[in-house]
PyMOL CGO cylinders between C-alpha atoms (Angstrom):
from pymol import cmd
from pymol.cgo import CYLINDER

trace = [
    CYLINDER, 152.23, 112.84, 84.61, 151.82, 109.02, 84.80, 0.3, 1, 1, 1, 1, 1, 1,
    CYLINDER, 151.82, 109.02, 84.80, 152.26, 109.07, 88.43, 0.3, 1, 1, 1, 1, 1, 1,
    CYLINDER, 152.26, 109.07, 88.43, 149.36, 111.87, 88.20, 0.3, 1, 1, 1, 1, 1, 1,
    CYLINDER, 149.36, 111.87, 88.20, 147.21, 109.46, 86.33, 0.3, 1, 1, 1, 1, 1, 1,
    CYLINDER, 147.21, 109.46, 86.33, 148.26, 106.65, 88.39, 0.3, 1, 1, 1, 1, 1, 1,
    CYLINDER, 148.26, 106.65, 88.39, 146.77, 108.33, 90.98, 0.3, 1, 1, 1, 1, 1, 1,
    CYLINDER, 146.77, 108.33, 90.98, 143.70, 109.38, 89.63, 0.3, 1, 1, 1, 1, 1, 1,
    CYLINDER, 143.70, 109.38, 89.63, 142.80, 106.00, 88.92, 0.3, 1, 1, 1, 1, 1, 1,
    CYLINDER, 142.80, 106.00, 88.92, 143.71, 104.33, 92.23, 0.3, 1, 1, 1, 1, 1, 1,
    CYLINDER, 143.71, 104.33, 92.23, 141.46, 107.66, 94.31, 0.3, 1, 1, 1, 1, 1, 1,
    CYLINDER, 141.46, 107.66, 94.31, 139.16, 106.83, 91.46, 0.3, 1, 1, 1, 1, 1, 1,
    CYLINDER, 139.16, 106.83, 91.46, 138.63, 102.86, 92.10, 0.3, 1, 1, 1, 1, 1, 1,
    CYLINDER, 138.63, 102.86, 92.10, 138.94, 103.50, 95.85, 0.3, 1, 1, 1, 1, 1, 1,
    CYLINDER, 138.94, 103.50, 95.85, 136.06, 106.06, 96.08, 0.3, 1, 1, 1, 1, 1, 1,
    CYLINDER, 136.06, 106.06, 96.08, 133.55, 104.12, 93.38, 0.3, 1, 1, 1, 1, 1, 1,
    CYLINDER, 133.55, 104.12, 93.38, 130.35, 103.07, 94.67, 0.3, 1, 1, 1, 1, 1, 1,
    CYLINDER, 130.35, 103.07, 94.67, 129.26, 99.61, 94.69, 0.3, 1, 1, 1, 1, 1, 1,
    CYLINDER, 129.26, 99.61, 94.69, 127.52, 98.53, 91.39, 0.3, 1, 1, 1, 1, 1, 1,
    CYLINDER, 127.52, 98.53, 91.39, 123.52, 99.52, 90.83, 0.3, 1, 1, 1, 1, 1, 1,
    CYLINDER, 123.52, 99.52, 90.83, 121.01, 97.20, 92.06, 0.3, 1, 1, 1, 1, 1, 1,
    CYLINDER, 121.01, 97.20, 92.06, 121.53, 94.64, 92.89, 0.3, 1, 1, 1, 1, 1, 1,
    CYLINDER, 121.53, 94.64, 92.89, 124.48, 94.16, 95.46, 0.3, 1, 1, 1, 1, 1, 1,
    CYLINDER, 124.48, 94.16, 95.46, 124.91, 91.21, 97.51, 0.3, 1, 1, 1, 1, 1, 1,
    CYLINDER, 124.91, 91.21, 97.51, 127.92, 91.12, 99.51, 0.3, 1, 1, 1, 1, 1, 1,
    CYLINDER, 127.92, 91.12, 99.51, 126.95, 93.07, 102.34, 0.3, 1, 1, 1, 1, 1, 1,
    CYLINDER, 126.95, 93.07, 102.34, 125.98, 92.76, 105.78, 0.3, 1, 1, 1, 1, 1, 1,
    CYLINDER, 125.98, 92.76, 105.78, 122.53, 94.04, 106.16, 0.3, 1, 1, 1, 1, 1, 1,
    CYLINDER, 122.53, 94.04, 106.16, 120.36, 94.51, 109.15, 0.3, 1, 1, 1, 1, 1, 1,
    CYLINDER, 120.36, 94.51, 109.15, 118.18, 91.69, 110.05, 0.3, 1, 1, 1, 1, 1, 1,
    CYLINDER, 118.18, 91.69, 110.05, 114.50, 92.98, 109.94, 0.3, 1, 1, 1, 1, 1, 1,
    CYLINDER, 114.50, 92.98, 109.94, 114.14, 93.88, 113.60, 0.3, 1, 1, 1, 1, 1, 1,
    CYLINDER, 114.14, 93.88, 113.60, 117.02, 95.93, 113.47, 0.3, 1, 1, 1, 1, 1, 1,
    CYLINDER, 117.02, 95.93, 113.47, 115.49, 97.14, 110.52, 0.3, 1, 1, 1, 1, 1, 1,
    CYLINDER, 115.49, 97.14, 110.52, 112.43, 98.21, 112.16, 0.3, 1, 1, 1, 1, 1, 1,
    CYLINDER, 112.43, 98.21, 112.16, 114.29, 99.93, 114.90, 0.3, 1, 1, 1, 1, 1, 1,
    CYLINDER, 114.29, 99.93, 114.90, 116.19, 101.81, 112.78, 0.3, 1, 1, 1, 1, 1, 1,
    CYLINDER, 116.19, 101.81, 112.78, 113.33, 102.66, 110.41, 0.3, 1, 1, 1, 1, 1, 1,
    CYLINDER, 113.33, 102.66, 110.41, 109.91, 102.29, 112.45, 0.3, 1, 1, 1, 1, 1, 1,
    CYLINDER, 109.91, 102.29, 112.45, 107.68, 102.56, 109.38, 0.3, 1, 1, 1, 1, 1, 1,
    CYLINDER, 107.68, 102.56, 109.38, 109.50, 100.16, 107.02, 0.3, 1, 1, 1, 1, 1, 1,
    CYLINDER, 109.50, 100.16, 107.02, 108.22, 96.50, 106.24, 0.3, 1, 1, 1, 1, 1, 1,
    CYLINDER, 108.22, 96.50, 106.24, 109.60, 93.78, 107.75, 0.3, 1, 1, 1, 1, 1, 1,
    CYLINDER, 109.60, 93.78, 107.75, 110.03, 91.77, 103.80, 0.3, 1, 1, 1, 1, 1, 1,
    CYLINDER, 110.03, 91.77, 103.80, 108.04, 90.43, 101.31, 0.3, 1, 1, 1, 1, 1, 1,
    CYLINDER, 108.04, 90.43, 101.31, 104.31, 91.29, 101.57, 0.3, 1, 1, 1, 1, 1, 1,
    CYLINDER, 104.31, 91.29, 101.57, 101.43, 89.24, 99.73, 0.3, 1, 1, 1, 1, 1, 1,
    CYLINDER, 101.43, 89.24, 99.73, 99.60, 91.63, 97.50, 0.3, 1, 1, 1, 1, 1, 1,
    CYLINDER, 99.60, 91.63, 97.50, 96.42, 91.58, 97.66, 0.3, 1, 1, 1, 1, 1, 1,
    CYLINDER, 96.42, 91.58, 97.66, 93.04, 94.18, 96.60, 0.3, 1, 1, 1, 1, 1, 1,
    CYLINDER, 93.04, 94.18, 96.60, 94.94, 97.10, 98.53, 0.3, 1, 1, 1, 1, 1, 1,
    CYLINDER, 94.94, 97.10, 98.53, 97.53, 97.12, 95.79, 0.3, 1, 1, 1, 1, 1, 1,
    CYLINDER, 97.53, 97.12, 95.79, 97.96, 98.94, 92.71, 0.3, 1, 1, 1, 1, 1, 1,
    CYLINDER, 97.96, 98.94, 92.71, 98.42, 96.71, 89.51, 0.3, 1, 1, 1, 1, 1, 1,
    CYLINDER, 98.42, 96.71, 89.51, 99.66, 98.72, 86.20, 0.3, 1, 1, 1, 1, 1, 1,
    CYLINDER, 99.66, 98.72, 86.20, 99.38, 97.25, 82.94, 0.3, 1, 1, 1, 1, 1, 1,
    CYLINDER, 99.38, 97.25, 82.94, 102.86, 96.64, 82.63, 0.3, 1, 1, 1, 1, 1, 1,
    CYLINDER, 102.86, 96.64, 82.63, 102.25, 93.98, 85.49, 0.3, 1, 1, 1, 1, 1, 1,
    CYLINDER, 102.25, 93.98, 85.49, 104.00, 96.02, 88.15, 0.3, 1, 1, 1, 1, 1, 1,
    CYLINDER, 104.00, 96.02, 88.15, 102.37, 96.23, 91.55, 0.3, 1, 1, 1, 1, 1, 1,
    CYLINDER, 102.37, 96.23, 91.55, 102.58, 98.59, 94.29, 0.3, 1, 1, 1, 1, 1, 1,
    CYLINDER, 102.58, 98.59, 94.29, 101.50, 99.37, 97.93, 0.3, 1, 1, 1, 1, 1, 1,
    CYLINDER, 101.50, 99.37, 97.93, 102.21, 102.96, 99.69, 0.3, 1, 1, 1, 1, 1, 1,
    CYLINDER, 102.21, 102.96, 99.69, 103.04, 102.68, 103.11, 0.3, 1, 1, 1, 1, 1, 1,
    CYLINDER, 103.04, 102.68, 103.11, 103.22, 106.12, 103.10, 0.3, 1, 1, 1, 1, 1, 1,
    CYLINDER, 103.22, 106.12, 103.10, 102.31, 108.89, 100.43, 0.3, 1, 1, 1, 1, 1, 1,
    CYLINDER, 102.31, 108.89, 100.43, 104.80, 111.73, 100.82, 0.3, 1, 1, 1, 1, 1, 1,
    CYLINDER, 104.80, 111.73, 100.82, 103.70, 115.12, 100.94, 0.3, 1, 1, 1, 1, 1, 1,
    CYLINDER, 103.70, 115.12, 100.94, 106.74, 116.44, 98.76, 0.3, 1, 1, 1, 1, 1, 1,
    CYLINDER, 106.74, 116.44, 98.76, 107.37, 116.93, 94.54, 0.3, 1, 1, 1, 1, 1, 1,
    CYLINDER, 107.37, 116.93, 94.54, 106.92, 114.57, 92.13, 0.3, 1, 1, 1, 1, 1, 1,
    CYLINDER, 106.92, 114.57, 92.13, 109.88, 113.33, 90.05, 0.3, 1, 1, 1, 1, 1, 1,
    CYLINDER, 109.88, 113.33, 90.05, 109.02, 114.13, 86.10, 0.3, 1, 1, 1, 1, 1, 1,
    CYLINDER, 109.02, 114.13, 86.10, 111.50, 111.98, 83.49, 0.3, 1, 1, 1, 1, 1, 1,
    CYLINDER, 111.50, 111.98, 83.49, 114.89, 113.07, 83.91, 0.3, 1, 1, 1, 1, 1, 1,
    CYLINDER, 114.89, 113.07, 83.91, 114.57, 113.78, 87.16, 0.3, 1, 1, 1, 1, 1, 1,
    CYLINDER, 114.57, 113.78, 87.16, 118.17, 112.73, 89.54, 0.3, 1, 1, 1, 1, 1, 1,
    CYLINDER, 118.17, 112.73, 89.54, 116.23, 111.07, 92.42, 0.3, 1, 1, 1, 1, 1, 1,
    CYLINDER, 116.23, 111.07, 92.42, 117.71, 109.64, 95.78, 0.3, 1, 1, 1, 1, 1, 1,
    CYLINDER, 117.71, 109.64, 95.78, 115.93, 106.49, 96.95, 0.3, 1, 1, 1, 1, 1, 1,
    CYLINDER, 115.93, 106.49, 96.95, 116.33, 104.09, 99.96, 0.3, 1, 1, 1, 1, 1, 1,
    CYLINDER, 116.33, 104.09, 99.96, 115.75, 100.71, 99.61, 0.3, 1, 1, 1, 1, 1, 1,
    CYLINDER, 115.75, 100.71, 99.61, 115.46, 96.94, 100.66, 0.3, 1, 1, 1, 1, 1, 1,
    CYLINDER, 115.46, 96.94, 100.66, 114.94, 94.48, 98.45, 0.3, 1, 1, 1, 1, 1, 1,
    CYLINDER, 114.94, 94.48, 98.45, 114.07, 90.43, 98.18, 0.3, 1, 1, 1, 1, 1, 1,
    CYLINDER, 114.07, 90.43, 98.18, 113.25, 88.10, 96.14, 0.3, 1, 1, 1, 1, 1, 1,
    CYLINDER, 113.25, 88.10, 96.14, 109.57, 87.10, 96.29, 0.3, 1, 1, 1, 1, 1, 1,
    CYLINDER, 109.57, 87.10, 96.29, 109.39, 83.63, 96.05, 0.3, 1, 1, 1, 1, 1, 1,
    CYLINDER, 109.39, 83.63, 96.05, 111.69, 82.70, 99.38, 0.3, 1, 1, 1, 1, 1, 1,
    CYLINDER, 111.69, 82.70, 99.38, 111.88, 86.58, 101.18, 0.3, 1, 1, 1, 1, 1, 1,
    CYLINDER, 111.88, 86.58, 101.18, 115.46, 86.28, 100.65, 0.3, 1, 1, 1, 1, 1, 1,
    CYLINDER, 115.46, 86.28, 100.65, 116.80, 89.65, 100.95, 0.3, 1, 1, 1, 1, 1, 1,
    CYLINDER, 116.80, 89.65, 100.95, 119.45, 90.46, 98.53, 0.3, 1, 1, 1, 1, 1, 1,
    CYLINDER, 119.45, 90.46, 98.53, 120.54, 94.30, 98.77, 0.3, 1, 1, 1, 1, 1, 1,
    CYLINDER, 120.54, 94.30, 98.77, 119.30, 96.97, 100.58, 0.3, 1, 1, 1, 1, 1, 1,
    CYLINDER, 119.30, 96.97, 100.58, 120.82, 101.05, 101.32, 0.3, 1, 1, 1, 1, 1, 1,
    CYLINDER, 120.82, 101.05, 101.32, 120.11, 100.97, 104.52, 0.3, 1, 1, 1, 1, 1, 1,
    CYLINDER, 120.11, 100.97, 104.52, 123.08, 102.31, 106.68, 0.3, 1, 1, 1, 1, 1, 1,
    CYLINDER, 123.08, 102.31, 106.68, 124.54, 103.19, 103.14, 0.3, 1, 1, 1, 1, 1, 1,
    CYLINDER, 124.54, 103.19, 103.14, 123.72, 106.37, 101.78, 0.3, 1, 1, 1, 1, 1, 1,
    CYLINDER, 123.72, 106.37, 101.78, 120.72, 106.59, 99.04, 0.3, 1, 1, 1, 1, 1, 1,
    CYLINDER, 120.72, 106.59, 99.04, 120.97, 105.57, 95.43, 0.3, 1, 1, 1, 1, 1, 1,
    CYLINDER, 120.97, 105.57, 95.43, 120.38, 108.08, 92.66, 0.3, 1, 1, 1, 1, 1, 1,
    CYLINDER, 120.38, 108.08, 92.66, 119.96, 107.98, 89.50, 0.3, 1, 1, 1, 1, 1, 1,
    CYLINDER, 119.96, 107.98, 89.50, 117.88, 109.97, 86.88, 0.3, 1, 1, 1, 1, 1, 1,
    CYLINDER, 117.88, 109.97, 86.88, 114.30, 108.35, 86.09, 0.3, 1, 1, 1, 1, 1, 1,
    CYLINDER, 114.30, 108.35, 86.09, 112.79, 106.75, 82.70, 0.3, 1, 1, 1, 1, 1, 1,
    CYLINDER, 112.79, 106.75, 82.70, 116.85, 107.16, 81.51, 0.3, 1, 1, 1, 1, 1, 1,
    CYLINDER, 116.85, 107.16, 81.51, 116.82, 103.11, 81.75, 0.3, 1, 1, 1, 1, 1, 1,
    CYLINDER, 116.82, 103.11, 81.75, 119.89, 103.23, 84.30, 0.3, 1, 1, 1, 1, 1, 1,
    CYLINDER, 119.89, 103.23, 84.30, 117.72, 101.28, 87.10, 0.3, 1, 1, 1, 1, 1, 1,
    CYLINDER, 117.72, 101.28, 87.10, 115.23, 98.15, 86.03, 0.3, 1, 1, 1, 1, 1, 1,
    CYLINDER, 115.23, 98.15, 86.03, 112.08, 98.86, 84.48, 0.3, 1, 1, 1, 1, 1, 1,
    CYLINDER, 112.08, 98.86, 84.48, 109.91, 97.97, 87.26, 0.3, 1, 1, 1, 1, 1, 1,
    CYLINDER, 109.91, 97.97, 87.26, 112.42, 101.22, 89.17, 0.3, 1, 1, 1, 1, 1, 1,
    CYLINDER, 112.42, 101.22, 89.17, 111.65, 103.06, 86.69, 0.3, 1, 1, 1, 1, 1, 1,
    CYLINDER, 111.65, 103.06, 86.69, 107.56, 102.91, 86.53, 0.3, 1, 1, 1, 1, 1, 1,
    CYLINDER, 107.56, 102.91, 86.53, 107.56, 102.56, 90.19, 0.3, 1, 1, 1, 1, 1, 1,
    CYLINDER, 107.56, 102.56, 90.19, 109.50, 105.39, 91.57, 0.3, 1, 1, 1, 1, 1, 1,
    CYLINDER, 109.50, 105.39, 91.57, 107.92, 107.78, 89.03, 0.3, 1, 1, 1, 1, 1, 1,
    CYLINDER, 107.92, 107.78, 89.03, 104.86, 107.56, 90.65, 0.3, 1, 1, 1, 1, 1, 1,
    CYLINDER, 104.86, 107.56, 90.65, 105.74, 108.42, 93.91, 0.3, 1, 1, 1, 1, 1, 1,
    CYLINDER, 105.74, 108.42, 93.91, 106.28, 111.80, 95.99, 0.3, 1, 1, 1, 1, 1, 1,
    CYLINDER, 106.28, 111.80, 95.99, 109.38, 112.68, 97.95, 0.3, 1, 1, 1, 1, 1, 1,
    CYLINDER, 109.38, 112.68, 97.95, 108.99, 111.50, 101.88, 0.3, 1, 1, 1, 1, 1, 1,
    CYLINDER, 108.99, 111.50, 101.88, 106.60, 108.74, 100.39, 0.3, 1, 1, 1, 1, 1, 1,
    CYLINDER, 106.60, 108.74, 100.39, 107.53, 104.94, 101.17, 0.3, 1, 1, 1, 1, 1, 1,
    CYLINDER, 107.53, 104.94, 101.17, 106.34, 102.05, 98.52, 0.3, 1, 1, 1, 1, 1, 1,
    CYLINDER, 106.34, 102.05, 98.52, 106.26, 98.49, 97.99, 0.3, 1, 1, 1, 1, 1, 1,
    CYLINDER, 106.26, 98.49, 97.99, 107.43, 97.33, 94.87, 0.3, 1, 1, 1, 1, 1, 1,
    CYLINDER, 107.43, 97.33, 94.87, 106.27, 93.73, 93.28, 0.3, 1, 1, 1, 1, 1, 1,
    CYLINDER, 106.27, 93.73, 93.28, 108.16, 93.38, 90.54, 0.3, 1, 1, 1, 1, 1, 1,
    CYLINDER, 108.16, 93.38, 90.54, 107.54, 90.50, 88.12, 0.3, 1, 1, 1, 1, 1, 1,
    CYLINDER, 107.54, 90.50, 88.12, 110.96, 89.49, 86.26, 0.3, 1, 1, 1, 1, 1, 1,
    CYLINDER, 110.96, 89.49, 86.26, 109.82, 90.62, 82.93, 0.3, 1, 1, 1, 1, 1, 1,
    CYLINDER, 109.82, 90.62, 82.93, 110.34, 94.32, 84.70, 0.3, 1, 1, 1, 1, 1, 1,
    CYLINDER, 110.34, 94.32, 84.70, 113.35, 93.61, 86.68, 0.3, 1, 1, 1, 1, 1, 1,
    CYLINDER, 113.35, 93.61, 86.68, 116.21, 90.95, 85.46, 0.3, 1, 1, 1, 1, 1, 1,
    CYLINDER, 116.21, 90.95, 85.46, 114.72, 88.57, 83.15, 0.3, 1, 1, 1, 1, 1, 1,
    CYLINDER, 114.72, 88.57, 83.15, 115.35, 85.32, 81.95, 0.3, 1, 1, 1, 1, 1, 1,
    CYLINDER, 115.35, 85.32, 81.95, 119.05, 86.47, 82.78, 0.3, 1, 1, 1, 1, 1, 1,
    CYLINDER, 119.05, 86.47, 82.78, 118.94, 87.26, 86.38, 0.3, 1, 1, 1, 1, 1, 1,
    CYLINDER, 118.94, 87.26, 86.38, 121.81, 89.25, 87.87, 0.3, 1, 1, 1, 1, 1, 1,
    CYLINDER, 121.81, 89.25, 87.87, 124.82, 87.46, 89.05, 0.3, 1, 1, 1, 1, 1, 1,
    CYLINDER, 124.82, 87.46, 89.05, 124.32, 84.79, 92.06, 0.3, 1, 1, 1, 1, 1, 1,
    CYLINDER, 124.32, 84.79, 92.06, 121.76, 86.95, 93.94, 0.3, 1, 1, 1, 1, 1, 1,
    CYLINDER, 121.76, 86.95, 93.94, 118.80, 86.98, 91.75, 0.3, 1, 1, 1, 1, 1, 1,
    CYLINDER, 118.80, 86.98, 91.75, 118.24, 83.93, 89.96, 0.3, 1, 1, 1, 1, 1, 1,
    CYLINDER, 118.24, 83.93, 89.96, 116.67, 83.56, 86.61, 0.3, 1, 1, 1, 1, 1, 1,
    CYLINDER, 116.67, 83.56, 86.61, 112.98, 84.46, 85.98, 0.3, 1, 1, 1, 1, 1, 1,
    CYLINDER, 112.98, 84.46, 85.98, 112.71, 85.59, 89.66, 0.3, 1, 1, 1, 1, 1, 1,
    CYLINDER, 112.71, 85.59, 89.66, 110.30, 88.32, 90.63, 0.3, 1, 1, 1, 1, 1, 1,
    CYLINDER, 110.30, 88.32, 90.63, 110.93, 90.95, 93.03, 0.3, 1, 1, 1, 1, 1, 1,
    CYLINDER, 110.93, 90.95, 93.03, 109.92, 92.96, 95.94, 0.3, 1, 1, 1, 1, 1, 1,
    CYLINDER, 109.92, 92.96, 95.94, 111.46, 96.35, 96.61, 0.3, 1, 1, 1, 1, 1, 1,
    CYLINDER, 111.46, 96.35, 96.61, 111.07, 98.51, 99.69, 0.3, 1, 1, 1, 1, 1, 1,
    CYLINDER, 111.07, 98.51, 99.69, 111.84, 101.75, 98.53, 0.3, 1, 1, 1, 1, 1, 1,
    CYLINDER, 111.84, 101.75, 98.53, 111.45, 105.21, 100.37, 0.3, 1, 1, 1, 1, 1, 1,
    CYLINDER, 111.45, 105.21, 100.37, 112.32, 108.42, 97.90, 0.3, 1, 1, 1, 1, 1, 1,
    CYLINDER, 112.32, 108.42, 97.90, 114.50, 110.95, 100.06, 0.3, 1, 1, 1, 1, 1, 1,
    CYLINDER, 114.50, 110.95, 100.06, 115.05, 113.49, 97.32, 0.3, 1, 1, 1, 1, 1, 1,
    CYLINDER, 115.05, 113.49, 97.32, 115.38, 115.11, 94.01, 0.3, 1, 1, 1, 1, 1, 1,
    CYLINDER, 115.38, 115.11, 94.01, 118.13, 117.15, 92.86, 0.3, 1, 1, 1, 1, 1, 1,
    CYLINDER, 118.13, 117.15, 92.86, 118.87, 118.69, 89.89, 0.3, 1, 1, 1, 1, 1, 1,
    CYLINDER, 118.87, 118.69, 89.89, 121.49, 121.06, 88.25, 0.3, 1, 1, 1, 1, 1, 1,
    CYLINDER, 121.49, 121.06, 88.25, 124.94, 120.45, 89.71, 0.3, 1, 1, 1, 1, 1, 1,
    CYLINDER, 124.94, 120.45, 89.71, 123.70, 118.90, 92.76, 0.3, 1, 1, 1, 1, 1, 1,
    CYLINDER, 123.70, 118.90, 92.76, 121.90, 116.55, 90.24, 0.3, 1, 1, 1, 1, 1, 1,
    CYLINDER, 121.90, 116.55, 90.24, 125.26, 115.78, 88.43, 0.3, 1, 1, 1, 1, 1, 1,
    CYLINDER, 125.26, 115.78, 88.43, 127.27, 114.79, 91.69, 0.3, 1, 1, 1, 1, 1, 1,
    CYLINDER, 127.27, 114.79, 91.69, 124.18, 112.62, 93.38, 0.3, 1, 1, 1, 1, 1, 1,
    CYLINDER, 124.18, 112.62, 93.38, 124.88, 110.57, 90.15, 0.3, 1, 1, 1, 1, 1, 1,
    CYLINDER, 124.88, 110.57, 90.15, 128.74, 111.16, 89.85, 0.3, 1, 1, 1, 1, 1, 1,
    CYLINDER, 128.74, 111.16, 89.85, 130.79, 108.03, 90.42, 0.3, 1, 1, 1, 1, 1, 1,
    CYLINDER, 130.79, 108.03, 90.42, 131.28, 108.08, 93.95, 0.3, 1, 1, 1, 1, 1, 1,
    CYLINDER, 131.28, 108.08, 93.95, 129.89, 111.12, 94.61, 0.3, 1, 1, 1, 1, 1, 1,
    CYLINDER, 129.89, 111.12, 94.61, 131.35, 114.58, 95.60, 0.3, 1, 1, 1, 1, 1, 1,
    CYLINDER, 131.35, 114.58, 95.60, 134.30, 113.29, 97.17, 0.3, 1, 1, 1, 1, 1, 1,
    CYLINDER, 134.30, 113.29, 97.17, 135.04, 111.62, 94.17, 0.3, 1, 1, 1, 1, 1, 1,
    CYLINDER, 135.04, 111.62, 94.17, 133.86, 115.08, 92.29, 0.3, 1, 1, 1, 1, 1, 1,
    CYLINDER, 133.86, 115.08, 92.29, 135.94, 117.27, 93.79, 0.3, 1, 1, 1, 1, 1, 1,
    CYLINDER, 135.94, 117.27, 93.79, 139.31, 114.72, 94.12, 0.3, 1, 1, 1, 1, 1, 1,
    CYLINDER, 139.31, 114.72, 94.12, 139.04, 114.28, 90.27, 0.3, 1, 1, 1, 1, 1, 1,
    CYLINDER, 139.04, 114.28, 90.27, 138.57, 117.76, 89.56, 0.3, 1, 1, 1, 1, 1, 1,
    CYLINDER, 138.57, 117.76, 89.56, 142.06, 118.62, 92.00, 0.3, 1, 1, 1, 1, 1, 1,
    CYLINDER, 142.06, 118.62, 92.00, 143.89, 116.18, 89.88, 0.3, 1, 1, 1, 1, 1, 1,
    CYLINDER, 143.89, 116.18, 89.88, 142.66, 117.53, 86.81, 0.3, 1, 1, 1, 1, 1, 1,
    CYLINDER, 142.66, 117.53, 86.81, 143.65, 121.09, 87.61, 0.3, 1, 1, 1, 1, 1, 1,
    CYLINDER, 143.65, 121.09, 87.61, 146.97, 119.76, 88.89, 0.3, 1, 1, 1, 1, 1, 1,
    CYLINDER, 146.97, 119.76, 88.89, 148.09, 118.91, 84.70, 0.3, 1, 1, 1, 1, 1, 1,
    CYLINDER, 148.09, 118.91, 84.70, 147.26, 122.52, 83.78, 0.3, 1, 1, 1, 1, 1, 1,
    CYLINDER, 147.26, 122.52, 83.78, 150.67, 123.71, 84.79, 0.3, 1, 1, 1, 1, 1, 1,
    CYLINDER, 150.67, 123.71, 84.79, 152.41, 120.95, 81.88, 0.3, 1, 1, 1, 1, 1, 1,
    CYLINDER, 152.41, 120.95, 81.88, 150.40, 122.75, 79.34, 0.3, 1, 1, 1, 1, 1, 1,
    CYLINDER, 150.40, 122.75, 79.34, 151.90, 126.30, 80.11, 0.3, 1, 1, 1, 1, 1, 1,
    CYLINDER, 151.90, 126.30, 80.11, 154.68, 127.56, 78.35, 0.3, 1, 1, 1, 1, 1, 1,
    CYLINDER, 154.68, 127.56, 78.35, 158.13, 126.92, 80.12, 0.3, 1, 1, 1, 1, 1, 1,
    CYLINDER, 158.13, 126.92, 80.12, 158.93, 130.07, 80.87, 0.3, 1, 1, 1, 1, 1, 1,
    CYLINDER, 158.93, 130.07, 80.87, 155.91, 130.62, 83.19, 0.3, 1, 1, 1, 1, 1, 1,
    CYLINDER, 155.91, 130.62, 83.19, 155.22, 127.35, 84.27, 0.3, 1, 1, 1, 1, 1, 1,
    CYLINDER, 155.22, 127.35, 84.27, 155.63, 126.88, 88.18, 0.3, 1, 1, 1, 1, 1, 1,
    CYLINDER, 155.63, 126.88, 88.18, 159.48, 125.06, 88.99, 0.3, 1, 1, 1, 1, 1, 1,
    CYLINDER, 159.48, 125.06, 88.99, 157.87, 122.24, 90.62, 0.3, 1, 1, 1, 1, 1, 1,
    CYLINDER, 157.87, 122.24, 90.62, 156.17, 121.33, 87.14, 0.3, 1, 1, 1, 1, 1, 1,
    CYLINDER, 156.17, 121.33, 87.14, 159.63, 121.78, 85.34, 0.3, 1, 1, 1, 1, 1, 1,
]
cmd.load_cgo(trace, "trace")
């Protein structure tokens, strides 16, 4: 049993996915690699100006492009590409892209705020600029050695999807169905120790 456990935890750790927003220590593509993979994404930061949207929270937004698909209501498990930066220097800090998609459920406070209000706006196959100020994204805090203290943000994000029901439950499952479906052979694999001895299979004996 403890090499059972042992082993759950090791296919467990290898299979996580990297923290949530932000993560730093990858290679990303520069922004003309970017562009070629992705012909309608930004290049980085933009200046907002009168063709943005400002909310009262202080978030602003630009869509590149309005998708034509659902909208995500609160709750909803979305899947979202992204790039982010930091405004003030265009640093770019994270981004998905030759990852797969993050996803997470919206207004359920497991992204930043400014995530939150901005992707809930948008429709699936739609592609928005986020300006985040730091009061809706990491505070006086920051996050780690990436975003500093009091720094505002811009976010690139484009929202692939929405699932829900199961498929909703392993977008947001630690390292997704691979993970799902390892953890749930391992956990089936103890059910034989909890049979009486008489019918329990040799190999559990």
């Amino acid at each position: 049993i403890m090499l059972l456990i042992a082993a759950a935890a090791s296919i467990s750790f290898a299979f996580a996915p990297r923290g949530a927003l932000p993560r730093s220590a990858h290679a990303h593509p520069n922004p003309q690699q970017r562009r070629a993979l992705d012909p309608a994404c930004f290049d980085g930061v933009q200046t907002p100006d009168d063709a943005w949207t400002t909310t009262s929270s202080g978030l602003r937004y630009l869509d590149e492009v309005v998708g034509d698909g659902e909208r995500p209501e609160k709750g909803s498990v979305v899947k979202v590409m992204y790039t982010g930066w930091l405004e003030a220097s265009g640093t770019e800090f994270d981004s998905s892209r030759g990852r797969s998609p993050i996803a997470f459920a919206v207004g359920a406070g497991k992204v930043i705020p400014g995530w939150d209000e901005g992707i809930a706006g948008m429709r699936v196959g739609g592609k928005r600029q986020l300006s985040i100020p730091s009061s809706l994204g990491y505070g006086a805090d920051g996050a780690g050695t990436s975003i500093p203290p009091g720094a505002a943000l811009q976010f690139e994000c484009e929202l692939v999807g929405i699932e829900s029901g199961l498929n909703g439950i392993l977008a947001t499952f630690p390292g997704g169905i691979t993970n799902a479906a390892l953890v749930t052979v391992l956990l089936l694999s103890f059910i034989p120790y909890f049979l009486p001895e008489d019918i329990r299979p040799a190999i559990w004996k």
